[in-house]
N, C-alpha and C positions, 0 to 999 in steps of 0.2 A: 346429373352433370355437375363435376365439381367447379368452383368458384373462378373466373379465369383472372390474369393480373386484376390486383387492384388498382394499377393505374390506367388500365384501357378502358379508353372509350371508343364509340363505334359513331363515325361521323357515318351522318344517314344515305351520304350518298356512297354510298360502300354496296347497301342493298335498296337500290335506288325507286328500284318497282313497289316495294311496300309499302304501304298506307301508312300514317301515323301510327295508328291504335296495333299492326303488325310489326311494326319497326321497334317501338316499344313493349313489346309483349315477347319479341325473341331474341330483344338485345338482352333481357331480363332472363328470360327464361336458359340461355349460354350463360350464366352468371357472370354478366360482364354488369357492372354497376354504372357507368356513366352513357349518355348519347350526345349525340350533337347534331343540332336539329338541322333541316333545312325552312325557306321560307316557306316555298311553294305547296309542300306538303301539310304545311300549318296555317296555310292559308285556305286549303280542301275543306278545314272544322271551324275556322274561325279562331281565332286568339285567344279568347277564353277559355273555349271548351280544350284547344292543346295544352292550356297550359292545366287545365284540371284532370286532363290524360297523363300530362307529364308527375303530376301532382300524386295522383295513384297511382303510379309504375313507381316510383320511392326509385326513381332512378336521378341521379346527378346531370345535372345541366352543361356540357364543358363548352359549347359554344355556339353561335347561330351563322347560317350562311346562306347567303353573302348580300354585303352590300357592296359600295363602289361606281363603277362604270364611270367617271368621274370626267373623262379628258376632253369631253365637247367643249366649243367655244362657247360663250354669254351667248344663253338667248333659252326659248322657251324649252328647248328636248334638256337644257341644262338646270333648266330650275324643276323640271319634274325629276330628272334622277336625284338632287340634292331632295329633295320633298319626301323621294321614297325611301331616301335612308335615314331621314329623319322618323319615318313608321318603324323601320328597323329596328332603330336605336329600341325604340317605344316597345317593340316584342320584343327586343333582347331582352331588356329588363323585367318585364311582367315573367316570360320564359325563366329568366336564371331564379327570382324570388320564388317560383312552384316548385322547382328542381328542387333534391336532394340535398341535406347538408353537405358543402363542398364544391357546389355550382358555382362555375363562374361566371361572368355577364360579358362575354365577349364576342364582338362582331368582326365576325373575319369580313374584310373589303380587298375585292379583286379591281386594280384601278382603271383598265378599261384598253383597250389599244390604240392606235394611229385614228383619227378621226377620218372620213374618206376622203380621200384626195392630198391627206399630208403626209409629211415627211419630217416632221418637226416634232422627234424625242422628246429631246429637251423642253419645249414649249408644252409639250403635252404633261408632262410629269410634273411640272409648276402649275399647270391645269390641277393636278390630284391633293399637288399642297393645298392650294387656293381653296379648293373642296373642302377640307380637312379641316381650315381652317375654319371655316362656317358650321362646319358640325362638331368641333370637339368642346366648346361650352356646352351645347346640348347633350352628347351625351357625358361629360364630367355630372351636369346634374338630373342625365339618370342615374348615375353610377354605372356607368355602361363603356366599356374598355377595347377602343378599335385598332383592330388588328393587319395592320399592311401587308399582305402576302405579297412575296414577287415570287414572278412564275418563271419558268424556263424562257430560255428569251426565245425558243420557236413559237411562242405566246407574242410576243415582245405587237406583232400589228396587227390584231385583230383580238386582243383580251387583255394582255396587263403590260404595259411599257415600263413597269417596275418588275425588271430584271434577277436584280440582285439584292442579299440581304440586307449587303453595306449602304445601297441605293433607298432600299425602303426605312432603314435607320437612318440614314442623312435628312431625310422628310419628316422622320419622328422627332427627329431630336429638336424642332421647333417648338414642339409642345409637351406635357408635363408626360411624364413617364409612367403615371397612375391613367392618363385618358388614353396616351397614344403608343401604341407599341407594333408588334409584328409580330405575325407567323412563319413558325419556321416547319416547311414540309421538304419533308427529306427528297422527294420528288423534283422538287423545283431546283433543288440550291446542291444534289451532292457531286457535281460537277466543277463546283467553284473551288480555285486553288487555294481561296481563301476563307471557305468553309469555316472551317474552326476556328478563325480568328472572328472573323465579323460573329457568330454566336458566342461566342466568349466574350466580343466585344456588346453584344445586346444583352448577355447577363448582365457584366459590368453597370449599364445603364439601366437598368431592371424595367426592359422593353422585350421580354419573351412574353407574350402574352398566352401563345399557345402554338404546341410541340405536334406535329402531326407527322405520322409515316406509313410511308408504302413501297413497293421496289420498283425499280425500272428492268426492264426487260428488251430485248431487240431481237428482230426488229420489232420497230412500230407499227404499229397498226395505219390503215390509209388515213380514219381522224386519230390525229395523234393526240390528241382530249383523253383517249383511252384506254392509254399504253398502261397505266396502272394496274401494278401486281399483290399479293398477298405479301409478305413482310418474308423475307429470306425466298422468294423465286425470281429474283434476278441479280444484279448484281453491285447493289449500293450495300457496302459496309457500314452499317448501323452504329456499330461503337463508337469511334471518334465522335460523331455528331451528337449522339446521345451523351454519352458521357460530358460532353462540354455541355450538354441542356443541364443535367444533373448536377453539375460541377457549379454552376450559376447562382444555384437556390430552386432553381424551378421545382416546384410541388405540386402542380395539378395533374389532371388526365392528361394522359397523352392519346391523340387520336388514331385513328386507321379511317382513310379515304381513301379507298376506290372506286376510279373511273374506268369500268371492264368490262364489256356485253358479255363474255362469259360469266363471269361473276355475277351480273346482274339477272341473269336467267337461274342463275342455281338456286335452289327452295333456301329461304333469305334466314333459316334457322340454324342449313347447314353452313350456308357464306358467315354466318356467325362465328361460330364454329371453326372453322378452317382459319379468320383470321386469328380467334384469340390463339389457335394452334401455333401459327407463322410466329404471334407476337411474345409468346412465350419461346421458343427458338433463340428467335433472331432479334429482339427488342429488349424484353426483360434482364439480361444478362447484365445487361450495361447501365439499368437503373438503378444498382446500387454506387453513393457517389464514391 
């Protein structure tokens, strides 16, 4: 199997059903070089022993997921999410130091949705500051680089009330540009008319922390969690977006995350496979700046 891009890496919930020691053994074996872990699956070995699996896969680290849930009000369900991504931070960085020259230590945070019974956006997204603000001394000295995703806003009440790129940059920009930045998934954000400018505008502020894609498709599926396609089967134009990643400075992996019960059923060597296929297509073209 020859070498797939140098810049893919394969976020693990792409092939969601395999084990660590499988997810790492056929991301490698597609000659794809980087992965990106999940917690849950690195929590099945324990912290150490993942990162000594990751350590022997001579595979590159590009990112860990997820932290966040952020938007409760003060009180005790609010100090145990801040606690757990204070652990986060904690395997992000043991994770990125086993990784592969090239790892980067970055914690994608999904900030969480409408608490039950409100209706208060606004208040709840000052909720996710407020969060931020308490965890980004911790991880500045892990050395550990938190990533704001905003999702689609049919997320916007029951997973992440940070919408938009511009939205999740207005929250970053409180803090240093080296701890606090954003993810940019082509999933969430290529419907925005202002797409390319807000990612131009988060190079500008050298707040990309990490580039992830996958295509959109319709219709949707009933959970709409898992409409995610292979890279070029549906119909997000990849270059503008990419190219303004490119155009930035950005130099790391770029990821492929799918969310797909087809995909997740197919032998997790060939879903390999098929993306680095898609991601040369439909991604690669546009990686050079």
């Amino acid at each position: 199997m020859s070498a797939a891009d140098p810049r893919l890496s394969i976020n693990q919930a792409t092939i969601k059903y395999a084990d660590l020691a499988t997810a790492l053994r056929v991301t490698a074996e597609a000659g794809v070089g980087a992965i990106g872990l999940w917690r849950e699956p690195v929590a099945e070995v324990g912290l150490a022993q993942a990162a000594r699996m990751l350590n022997d896969s001579g595979l590159r680290f590009s990112s860990h997921c997820r932290g966040g849930f952020f938007t409760l009000p003060e009180g005790p369900e609010r100090r145990a999410s801040i606690d757990n991504n204070r652990a986060a931070i904690e395997e992000t960085a043991t994770l990125a130091a086993a990784g592969a020259p090239g790892s980067t230590p970055v914690l994608v945070l999904v900030s969480g949705g409408l608490p039950e019974g409100s209706r208060d956006l606004a208040g709840a997204r000052e909720r996710v500051r407020d969060a931020i603000g308490e965890l980004a001394p911790e991880a500045a000295a892990a050395g550990v680089e938190l990533a704001i995703e905003p999702l689609h806003p049919m997320y916007a009440s029951d997973r992440c009330v940070v919408s938009t790129l511009g939205q999740a940059l207005d929250i970053a920009a409180d803090f240093d540009a080296g701890v606090v930045g954003a993810a940019v998934d082509t999933f969430h954000i290529w419907w925005d008319p202002d797409v390319v400018a807000q990612v131009e505008r988060a190079g500008r502020e050298g707040r990309i922390s990490t580039y992830q894609v996958c295509d959109w498709a319709t219709p949707l599926p009933a959970d709409v969690l898992l409409g995610r396609h292979y890279p070029g089967d549906g119909v997000i134009d990849f270059g503008p977006i990419t190219r303004a990643v490119i155009a930035s400075g950005y130099d790391r992996d770029v990821e492929v995350e799918i969310f797909n019960e087809q995909i997740w059923a197919t032998d997790p060597l060939e879903a390999v496979r098929r993306t680095a296929a898609g991601f040369a297509a439909a991604v690669s073209p546009h990686l050079t700046a």
